[in-house]
C-alpha positions as CSV (number, residue, x, y, z in Angstrom):
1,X,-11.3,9.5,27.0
2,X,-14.0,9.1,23.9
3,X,-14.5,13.1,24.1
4,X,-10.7,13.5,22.9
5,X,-10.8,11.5,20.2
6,X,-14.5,12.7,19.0
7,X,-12.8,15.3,16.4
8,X,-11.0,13.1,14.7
9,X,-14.0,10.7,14.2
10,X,-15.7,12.1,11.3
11,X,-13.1,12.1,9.7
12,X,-11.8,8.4,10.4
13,X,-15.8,7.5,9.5
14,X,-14.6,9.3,5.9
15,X,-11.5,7.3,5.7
16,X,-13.3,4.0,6.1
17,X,-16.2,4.9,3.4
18,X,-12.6,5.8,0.9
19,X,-10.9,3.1,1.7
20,X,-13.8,0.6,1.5
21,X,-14.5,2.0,-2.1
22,X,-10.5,1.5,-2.9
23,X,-10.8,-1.7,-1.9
24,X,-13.9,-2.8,-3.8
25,X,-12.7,-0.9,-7.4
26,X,-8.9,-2.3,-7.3
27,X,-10.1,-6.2,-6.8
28,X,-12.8,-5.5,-9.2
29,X,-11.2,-4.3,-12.1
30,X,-8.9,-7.2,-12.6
31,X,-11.3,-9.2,-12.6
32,X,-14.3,-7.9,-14.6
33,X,-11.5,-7.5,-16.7
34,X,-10.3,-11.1,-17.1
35,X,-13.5,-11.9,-17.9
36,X,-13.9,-9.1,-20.6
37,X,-10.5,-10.7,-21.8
38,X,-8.3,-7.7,-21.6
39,X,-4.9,-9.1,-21.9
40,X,-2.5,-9.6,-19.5
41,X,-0.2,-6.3,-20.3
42,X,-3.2,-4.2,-20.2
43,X,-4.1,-5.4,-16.8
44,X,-0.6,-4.8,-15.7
45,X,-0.5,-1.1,-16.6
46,X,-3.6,-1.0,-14.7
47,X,-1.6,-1.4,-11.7
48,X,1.7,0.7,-13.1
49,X,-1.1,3.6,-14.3
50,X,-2.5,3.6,-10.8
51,X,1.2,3.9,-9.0
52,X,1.8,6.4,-10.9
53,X,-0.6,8.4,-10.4
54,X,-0.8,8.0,-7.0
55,X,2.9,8.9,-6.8
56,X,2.3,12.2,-9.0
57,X,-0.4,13.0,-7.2
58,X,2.3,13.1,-3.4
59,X,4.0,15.5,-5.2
60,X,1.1,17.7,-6.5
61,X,-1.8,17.3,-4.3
62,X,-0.7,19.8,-2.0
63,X,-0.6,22.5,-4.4
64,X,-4.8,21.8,-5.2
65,X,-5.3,21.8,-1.1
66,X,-3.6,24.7,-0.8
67,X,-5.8,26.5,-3.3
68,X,-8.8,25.1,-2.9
69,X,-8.7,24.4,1.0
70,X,-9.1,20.7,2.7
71,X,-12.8,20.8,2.4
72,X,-13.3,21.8,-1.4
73,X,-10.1,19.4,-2.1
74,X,-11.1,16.4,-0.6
75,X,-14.4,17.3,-2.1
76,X,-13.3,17.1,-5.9
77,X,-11.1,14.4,-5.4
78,X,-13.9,12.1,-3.5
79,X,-16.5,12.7,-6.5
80,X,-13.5,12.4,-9.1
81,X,-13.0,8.9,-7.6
82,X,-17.4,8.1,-7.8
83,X,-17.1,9.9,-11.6
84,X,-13.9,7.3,-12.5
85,X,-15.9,4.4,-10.9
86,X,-18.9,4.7,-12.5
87,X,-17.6,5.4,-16.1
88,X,-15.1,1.9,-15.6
89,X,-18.9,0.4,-15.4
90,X,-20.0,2.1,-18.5
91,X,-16.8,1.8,-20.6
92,X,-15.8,-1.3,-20.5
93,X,-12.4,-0.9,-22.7
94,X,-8.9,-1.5,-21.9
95,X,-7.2,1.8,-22.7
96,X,-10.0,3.2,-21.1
97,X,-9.4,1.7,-18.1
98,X,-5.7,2.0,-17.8
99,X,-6.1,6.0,-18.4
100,X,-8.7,6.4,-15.5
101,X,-6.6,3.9,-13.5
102,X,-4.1,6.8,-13.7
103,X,-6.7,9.5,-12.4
104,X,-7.8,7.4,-9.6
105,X,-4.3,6.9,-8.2
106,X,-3.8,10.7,-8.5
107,X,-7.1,11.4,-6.8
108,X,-6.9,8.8,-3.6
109,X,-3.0,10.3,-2.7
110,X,-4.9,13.5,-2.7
111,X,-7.6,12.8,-0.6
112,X,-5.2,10.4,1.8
113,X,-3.2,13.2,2.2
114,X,-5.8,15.7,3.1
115,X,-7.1,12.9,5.7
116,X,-3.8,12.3,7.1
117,X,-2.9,15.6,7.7
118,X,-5.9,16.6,9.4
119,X,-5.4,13.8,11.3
120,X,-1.7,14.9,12.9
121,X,-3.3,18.6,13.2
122,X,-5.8,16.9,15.7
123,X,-2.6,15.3,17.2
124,X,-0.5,15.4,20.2
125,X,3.0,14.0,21.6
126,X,0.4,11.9,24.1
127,X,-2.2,10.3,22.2
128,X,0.0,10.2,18.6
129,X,0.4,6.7,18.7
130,X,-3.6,6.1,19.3
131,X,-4.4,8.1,16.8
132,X,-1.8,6.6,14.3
133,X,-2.8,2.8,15.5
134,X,-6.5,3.8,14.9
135,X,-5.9,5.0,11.8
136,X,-4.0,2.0,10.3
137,X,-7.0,-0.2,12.1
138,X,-9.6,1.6,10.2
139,X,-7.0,1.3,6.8
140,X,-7.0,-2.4,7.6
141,X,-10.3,-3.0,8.0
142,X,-11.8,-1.1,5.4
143,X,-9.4,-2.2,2.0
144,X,-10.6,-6.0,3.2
145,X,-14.1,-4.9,3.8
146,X,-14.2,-3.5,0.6
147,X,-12.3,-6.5,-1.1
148,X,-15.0,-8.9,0.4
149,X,-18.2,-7.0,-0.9
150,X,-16.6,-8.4,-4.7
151,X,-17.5,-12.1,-2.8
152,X,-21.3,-11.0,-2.0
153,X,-21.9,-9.9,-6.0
154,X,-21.6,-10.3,-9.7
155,X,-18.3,-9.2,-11.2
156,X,-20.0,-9.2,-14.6
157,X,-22.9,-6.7,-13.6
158,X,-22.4,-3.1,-13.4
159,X,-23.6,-3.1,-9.5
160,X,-20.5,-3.2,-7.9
161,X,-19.1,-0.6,-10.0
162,X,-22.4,1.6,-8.6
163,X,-21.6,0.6,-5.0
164,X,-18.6,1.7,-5.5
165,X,-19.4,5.1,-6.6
166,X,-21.7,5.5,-3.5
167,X,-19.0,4.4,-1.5
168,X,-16.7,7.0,-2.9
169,X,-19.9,9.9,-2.1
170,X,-20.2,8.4,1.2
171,X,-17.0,9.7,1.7
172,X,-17.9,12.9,1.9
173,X,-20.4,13.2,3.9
174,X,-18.5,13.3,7.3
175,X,-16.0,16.0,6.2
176,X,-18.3,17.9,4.5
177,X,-20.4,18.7,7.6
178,X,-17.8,18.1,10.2
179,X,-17.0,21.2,12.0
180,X,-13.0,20.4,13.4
181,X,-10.9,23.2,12.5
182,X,-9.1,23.1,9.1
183,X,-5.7,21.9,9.4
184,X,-2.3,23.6,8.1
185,X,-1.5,23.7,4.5
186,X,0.1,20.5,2.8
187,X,3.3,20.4,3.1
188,X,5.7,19.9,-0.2
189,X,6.8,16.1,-0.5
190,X,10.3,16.1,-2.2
191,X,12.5,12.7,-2.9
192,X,16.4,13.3,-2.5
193,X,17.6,9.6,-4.1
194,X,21.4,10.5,-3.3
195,X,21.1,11.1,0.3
196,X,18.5,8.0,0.7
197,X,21.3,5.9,-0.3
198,X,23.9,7.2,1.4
199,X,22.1,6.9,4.6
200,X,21.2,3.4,4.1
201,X,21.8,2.0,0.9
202,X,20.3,-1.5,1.7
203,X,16.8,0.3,2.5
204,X,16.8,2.2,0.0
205,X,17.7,-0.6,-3.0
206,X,15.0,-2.6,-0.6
207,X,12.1,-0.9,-1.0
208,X,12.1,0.0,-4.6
209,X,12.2,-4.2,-4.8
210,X,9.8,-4.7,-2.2
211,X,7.6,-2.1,-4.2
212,X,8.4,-4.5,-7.6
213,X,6.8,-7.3,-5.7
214,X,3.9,-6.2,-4.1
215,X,3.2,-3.9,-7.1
216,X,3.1,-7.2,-9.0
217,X,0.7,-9.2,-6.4
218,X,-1.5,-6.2,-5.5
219,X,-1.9,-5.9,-9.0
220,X,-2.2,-9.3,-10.4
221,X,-2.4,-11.5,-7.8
222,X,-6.4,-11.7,-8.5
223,X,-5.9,-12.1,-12.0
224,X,-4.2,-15.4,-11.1
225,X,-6.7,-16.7,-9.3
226,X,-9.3,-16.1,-11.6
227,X,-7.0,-17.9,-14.2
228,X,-6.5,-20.8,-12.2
229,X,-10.7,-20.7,-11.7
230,X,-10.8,-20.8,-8.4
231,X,-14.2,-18.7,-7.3
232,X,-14.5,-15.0,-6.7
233,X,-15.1,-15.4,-3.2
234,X,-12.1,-17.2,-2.3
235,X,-10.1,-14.7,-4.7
236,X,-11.0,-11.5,-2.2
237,X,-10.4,-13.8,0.8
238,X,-7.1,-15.2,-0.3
239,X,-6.1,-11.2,-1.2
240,X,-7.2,-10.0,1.9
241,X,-5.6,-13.2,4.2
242,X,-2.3,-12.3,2.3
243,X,-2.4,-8.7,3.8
244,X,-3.7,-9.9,7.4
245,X,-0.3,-12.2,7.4
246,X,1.9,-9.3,7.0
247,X,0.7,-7.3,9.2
248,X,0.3,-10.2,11.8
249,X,4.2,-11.0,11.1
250,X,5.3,-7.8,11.2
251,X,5.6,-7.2,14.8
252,X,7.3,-10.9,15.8
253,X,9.5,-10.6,13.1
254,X,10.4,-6.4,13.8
255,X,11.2,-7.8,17.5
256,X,13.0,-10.2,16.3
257,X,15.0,-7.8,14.4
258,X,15.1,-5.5,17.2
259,X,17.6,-8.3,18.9
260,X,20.2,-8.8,15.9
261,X,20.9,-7.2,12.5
262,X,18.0,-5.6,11.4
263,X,19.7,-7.1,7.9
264,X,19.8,-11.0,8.8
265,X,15.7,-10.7,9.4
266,X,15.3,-8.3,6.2
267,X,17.5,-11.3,4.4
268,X,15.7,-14.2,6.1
269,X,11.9,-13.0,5.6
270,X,13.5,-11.8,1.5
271,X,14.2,-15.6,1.3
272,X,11.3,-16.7,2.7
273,X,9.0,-15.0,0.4
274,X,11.0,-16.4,-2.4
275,X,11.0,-20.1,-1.4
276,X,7.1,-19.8,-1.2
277,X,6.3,-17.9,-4.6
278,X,9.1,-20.8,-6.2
279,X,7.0,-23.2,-4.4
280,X,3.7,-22.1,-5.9
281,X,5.3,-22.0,-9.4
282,X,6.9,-25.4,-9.0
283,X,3.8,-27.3,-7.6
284,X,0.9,-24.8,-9.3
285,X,-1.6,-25.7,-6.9
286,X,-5.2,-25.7,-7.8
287,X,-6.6,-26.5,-4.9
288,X,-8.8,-23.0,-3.2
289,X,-7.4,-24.4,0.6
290,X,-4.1,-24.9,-0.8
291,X,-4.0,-21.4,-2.7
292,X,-4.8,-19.9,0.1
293,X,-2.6,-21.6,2.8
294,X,0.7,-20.9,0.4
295,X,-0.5,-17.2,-0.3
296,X,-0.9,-16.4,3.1
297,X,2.3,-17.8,3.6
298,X,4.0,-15.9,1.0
299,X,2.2,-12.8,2.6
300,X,3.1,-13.7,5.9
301,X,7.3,-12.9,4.7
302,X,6.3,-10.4,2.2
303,X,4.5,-7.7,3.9
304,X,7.1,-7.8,6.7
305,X,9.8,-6.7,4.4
306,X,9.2,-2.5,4.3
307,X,8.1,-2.0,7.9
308,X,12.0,-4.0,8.8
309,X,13.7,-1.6,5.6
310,X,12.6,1.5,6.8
311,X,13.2,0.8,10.7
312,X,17.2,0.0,9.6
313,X,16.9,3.2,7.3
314,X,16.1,4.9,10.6
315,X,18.8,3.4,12.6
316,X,20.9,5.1,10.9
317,X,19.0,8.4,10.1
318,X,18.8,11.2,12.9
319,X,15.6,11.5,15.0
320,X,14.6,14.7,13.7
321,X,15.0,13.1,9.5
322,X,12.6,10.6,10.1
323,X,9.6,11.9,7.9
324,X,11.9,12.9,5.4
325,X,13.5,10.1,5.6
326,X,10.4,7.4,5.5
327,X,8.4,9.5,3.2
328,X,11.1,8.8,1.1
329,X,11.4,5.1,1.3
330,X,8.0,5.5,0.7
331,X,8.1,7.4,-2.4
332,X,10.7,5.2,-3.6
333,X,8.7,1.8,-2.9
334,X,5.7,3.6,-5.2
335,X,8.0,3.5,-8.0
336,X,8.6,0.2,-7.7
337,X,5.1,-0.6,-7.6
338,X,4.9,0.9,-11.1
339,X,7.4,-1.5,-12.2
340,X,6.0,-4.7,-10.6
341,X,2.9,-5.1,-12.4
342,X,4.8,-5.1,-16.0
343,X,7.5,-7.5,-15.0
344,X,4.9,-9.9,-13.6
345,X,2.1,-9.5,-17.1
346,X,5.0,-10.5,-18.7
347,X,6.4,-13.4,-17.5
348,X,2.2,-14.4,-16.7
349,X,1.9,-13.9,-20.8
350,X,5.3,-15.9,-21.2
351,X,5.0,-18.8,-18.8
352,X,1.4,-19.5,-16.8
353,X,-0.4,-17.6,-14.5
354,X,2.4,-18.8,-11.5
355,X,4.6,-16.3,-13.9
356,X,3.4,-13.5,-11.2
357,X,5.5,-15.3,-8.2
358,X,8.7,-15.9,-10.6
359,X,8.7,-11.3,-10.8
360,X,7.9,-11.4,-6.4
361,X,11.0,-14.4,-6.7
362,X,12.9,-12.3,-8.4
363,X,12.9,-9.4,-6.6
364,X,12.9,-10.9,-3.1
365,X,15.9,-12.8,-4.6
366,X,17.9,-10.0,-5.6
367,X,16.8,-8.1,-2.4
368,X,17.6,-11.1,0.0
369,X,21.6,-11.1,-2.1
370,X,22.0,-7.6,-1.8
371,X,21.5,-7.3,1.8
372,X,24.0,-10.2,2.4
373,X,26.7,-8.2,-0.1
374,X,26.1,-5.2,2.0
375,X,26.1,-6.8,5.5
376,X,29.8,-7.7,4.6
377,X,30.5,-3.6,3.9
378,X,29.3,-1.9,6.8
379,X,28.9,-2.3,10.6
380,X,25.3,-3.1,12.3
381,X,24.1,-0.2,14.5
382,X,24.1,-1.3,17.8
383,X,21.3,-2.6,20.0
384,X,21.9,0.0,22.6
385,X,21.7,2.7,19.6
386,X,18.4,1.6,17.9
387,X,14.6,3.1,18.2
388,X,12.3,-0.1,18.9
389,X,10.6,-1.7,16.5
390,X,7.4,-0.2,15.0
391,X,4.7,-1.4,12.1
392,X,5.0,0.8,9.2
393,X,2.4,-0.2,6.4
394,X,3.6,0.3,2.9
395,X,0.0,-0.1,1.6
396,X,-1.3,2.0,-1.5
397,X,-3.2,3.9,0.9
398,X,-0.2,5.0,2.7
399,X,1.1,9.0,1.6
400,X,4.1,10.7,3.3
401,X,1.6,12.8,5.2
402,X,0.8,9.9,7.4
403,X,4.4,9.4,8.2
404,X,3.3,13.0,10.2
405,X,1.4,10.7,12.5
406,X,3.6,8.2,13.6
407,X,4.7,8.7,17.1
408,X,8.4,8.0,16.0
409,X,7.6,11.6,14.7
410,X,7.6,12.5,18.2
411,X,11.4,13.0,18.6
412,X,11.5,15.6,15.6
413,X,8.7,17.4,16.9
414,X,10.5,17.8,20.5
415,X,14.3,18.8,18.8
């Protein structure tokens, strides 16, 4: 059994080096730059600059691999990343940031995507679903690895920017000299808005709002708890416990959903997440256990949300539409995460720093009514009718070449 999955190895050994560095640099920029008092829209369109690149760089990453080749590609967009970590260490300036915020987004869908694919050339109807499980281990693991090293150093030195420049050339050490076979071109990703909606208009409407919220907390969220001073270490656990909740809730609450209208659970858990950030705005709690507990919780209803919208997207979608279909939820959630981050600096530069869960409030709000208006319009699928259940991460290391892997891909590869 370990000799078929010993290809794909190096190359999950790379992933966790990437992801680890991803980790590290998006926690730490927030907040060295609290503490260099950026303000609060410039650390926004940190977040919006690195969606957006990341989203550009789905659509025109494919184009450099296809050029260059996987090796060389992932190559230059490994040591871009190191290059754009270590100058955020030496140029410690706002703008500055923001524009290589932008490059780094571009870079990481890039090298994801090169990953990703290399990963569903390596495999097979039978062991898909290892693979794909594997993969979203290692994407676990490593983004909260990464987050926790901020909790072992000093935000205000330039070491952690350093480590996370090795990090990034660590990357590519196990491509560089692995000797698997090079994949298939990329792929094209294209968005068709129309036909999203048509298919399921609640899904699509969903996820740009679920991208609005967790845009906004994966942005800001550690800029909050700096401003409410509780310590650094307790910042990277309480971002990384928010992110463990989700995925623990997802599968519970995608069974649960597997047994009813997929909508009533999308509703419910839209609801949920908004009672908790109200909560936390209402009671502001300073207290680290406290922050923590109610985070979790909000995390726990937040980060079930996409995995529920794109499984009733797919309901109604044929078998052989489902990457097209999921990668472009997906695309369509990363432009909400470039809205998110400037609705929540806002209302954090208007109100407090609990302004961040009155933008997640709002759009779980608005996402938890619009599901109710539409459950009104149009007729469940039925049970009998339905593909189970599965986790879908919608994390910002997610492209829609790792929708390729899932073994729900298994169905359009047979037709």
């Amino acid at each position: 059994m370990f000799a078929t999955y010993r290809p794909i190895l190096s190359l999950l050994r790379g992933t966790a080096f990437l992801l680890a560095a991803s980790g590290l640099h998006g926690l730490l920029l927030p907040l060295r730059g609290q503490l260099e008092g950026f303000s609060t829209a410039s650390l926004g369109l940190m977040g919006t600059a690195w969606a957006g690149g990341f989203v550009t760089g789905c659509f025109f990453a494919p184009r450099i691999v296809r050029r260059a080749g996987h090796v060389r590609a992932f190559g230059a967009f490994a040591a871009s990343g190191a290059i754009v970590a270590l100058l955020t260490g030496l140029i410690i300036d706002e703008y500055v940031w923001i524009l290589l915020r932008a490059f780094t987004g571009f870079t990481m869908a890039g090298a994801f995507m090169v990953i990703e694919s290399w990963l569903n050339e390596k495999a097979t109807n039978e062991n898909r679903g290892t693979i794909f499980g594997l993969y979203m281990m290692v994407t676990y693991a490593s983004i909260m690895g990464g987050q926790m090293i901020v909790a072992g150093g000093d935000v205000k030195s330039a070491s952690l920017f350093m480590i996370t420049g090795i990090l990034f050339c660590l990357s590519l050490l196990p491509t560089a000299v692995s000797t698997a076979s090079h994949p298939k071109p990329l792929q094209d990703v294209s968005l068709d808005v129309k036909g999203l909606y048509v298919n399921s208009p609640v899904s699509a409407v969903a996820c740009v709002l679920i991208g609005i919220a967790n845009g906004a907390w994966g942005t800001l969220g550690a800029v909050y708890g700096a401003r409410i001073r509780i310590p650094t270490a307790e910042i990277a656990l309480m971002m990384s416990l928010v992110v463990v909740a989700g995925a623990a809730m997802q599968l519970p609450a995608g069974r649960l959903s597997d047994k009813t209208d997929r909508r009533f659970v999308l509703a419910g858990a839209a609801f949920g997440a908004a009672l908790v950030a109200l909560a936390i705005f209402l009671f502001e709690p300073r207290s680290s256990v406290f922050v923590i507990v109610f985070t979790a919780a909000y995390g726990g209803f937040a980060y079930t949300l996409y995995s529920i919208a794109v499984a009733h997207a797919n309901d109604h979608a044929r078998a052989e539409d489902f990457v097209k279909v999921s990668g472009g939820l997906l695309l369509l959630y990363g432009f909400g995460t470039m809205i998110g981050p400037l609705l929540a600096a806002a209302l954090m530069g208007w109100t407090r720093p609990e302004g961040l869960f009155l933008a997640t409030a709002f759009a779980h709000l608005c996402l938890a009514g619009y599901t109710l208006l539409r459950i009104s319009r149009r007729a469940p699928v039925p049970i009998e009718d339905r593909d189970a259940f599965k986790t879908q991460p919608a994390d910002r290391s997610v492209t829609p070449e790792a929708l390729r892997l899932d073994p729900r891909r298994k169905a359009e590869a047979d037709s």
